[in-house]
C-alpha positions in Angstrom: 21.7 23.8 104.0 23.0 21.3 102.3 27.4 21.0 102.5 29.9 18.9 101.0 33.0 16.9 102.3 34.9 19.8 103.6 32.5 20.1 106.8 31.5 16.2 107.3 32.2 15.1 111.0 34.3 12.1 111.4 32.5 9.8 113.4 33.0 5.9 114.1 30.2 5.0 111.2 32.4 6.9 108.0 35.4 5.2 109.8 33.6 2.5 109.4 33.0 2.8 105.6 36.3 3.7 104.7 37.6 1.3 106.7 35.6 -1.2 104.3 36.3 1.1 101.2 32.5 2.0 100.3 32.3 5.0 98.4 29.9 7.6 100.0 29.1 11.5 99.5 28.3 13.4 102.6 25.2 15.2 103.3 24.7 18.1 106.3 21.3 19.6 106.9 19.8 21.1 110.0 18.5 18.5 112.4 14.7 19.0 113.6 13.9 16.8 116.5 11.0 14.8 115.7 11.3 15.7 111.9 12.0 11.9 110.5 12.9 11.1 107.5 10.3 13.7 105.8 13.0 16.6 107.1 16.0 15.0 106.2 14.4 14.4 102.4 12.7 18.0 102.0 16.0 19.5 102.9 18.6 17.3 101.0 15.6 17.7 98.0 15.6 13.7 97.7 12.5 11.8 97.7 12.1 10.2 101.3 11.3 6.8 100.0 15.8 7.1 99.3 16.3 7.8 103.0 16.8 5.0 105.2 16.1 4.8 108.6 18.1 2.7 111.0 16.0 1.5 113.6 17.0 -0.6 117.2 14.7 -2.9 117.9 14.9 -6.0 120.9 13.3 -9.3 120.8 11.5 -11.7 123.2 14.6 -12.1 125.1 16.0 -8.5 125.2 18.4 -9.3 122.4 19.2 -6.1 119.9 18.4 -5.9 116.0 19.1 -3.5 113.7 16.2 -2.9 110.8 16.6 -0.7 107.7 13.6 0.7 106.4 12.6 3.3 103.6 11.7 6.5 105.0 8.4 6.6 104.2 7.4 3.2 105.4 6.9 1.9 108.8 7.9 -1.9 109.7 5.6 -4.4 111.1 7.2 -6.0 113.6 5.0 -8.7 113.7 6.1 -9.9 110.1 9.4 -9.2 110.9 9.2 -11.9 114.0 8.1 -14.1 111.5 10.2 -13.8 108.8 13.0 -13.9 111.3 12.2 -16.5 113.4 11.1 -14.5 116.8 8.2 -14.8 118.7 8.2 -10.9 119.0 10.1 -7.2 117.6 9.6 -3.8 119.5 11.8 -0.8 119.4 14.0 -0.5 122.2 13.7 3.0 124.2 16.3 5.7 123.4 17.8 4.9 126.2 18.5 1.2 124.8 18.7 1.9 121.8 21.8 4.5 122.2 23.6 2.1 124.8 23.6 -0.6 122.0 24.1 0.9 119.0 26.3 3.8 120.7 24.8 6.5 118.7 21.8 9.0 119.6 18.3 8.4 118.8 18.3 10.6 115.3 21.8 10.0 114.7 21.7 6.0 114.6 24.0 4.9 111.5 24.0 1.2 110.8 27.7 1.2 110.4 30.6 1.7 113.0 27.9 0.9 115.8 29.1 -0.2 119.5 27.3 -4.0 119.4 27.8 -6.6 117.0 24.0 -7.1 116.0 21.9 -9.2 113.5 21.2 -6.3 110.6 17.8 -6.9 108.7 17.2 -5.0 105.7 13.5 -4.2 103.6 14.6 -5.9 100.0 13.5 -3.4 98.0 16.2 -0.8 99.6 18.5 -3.1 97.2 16.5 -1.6 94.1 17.3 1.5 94.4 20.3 3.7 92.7 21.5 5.1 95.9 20.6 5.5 99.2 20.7 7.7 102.1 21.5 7.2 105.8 22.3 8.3 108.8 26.5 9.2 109.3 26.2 8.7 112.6 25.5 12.0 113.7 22.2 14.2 114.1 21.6 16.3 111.3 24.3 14.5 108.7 23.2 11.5 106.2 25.8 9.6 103.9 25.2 8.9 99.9 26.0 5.2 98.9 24.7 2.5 96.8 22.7 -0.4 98.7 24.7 -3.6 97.2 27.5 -1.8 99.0 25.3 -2.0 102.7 24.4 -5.6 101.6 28.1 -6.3 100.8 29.8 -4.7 104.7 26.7 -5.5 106.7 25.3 -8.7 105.2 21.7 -8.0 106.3 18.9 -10.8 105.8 16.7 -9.7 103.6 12.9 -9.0 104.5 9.8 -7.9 103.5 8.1 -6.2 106.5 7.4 -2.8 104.9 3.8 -1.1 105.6 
């Protein structure tokens, strides 16, 4: 089910991309709650470790991070407090995490979002030949090279993949 430009949404994150002139192809595919990363690769047919997942996560005083992660790798929050400086990293609820970011849970984009918030990024995302992430809308992922996320989001750079 996958679709082209013609049917993208416009929503505040591919505002926020051509507002910054990235380049990006637009992907559609039906949305399974639940389903991850491991849905959103099986049914754009692109290997999951490509797809990256924005996460909200708080610190020790409440305060809001965003941390981009492969698909198929979970982050350790612990070595993330370290590398950053933190005494500890959870993920926010849904609840928190939409009210920050002002996207749903499954439709979190790292672009466009409502809160001005410190963006960390697993380095090896930068390796990669192109990436895919959420649009800012359940069910829809955006095609883009990562120098051009490190360029518009200047995320720190970490290694906190498991």
């Amino acid at each position: 089910m996958n679709k082209t430009d013609r049917h993208a949404p416009e929503t505040p994150a591919t505002r926020f991309l051509k507002q910054h002139q990235v380049p990006f192809s637009t992907h559609l595919y039906q949305y399974e709650a639940h389903g991850g990363t491991r849905v959103s690769a099986r049914e754009l047919n692109v290997p999951e470790h490509a797809v990256v997942k924005t996460l909200v996560m708080e610190d020790e005083n409440s305060a809001p991070l965003l941390m981009l992660m492969h698909g198929d790798h979970k982050v350790s929050t612990k070595e993330l407090a370290r590398q950053t400086g933190r005494k500890r990293i959870e993920p926010c609820t849904p609840e928190v995490a939409n009210r920050h970011s002002g996207y749903l849970v499954g439709g979190t984009s790292p672009f466009g979002v409502r809160k001005r918030m410190p963006v960390f990024m697993e380095q090896s995302i930068v390796e990669l030949p192109v990436v895919y992430i959420n649009g800012g809308r359940r069910g829809f992922l955006v095609g883009l090279h990562p120098d051009d996320i490190v360029r518009v989001l200047e995320p720190q750079l970490v290694n906190v993949a498991l």
